[in-house]
C-alpha positions in Angstrom: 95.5 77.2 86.7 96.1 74.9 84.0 99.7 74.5 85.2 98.3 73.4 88.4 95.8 70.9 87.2 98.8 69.6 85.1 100.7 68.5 88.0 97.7 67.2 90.0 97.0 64.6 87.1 100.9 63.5 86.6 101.4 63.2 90.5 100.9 60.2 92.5 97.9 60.7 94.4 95.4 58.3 93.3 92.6 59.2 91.3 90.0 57.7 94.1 91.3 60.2 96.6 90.5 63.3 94.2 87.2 62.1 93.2 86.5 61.6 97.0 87.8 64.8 98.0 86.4 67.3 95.1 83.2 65.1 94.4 84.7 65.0 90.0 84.2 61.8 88.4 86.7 59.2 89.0 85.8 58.7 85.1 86.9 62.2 84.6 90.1 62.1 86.4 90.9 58.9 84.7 90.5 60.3 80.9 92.2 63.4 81.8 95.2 61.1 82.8 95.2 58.9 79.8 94.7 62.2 77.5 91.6 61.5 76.3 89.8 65.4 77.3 92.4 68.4 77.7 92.3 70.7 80.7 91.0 73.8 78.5 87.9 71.3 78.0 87.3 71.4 81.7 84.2 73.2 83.0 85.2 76.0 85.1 83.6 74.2 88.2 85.8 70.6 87.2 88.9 73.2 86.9 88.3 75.4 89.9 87.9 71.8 92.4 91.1 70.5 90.7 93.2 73.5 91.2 91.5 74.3 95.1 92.1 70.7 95.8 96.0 71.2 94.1 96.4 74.0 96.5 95.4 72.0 99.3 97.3 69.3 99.1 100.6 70.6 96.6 103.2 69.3 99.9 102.4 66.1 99.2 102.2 66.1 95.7 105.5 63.9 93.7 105.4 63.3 90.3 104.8 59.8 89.4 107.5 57.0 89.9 109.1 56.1 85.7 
């Protein structure tokens, strides 16, 4: 799951769209990107949305542009 989550944060998709879809905390999306709380902090509910909505939407996931 974790692995998941990983590649939902360092993809593309906006952070707007996954608070939208999942109903997480744009906040929460944001720190998780900048590394300020780890994905083993997660509650299991913040985890399970992430990976669900990862699942959901992994075709159109890229990695971002460096």
């Amino acid at each position: 799951m974790k692995g998941k989550i990983r590649m939902l944060i360092n993809s593309d998709i906006k952070s707007y769209i996954i608070s939208k879809e999942t109903g997480i905390q744009q906040s929460t999306i944001s720190r998780l990107r900048k590394g300020k709380i780890k994905i083993g902090r997660l509650t299991l509910d913040t985890a399970l949305k992430l990976a669900e909505f990862y699942d959901q939407n992994k075709a159109r996931l890229k990695p971002p542009q460096t």
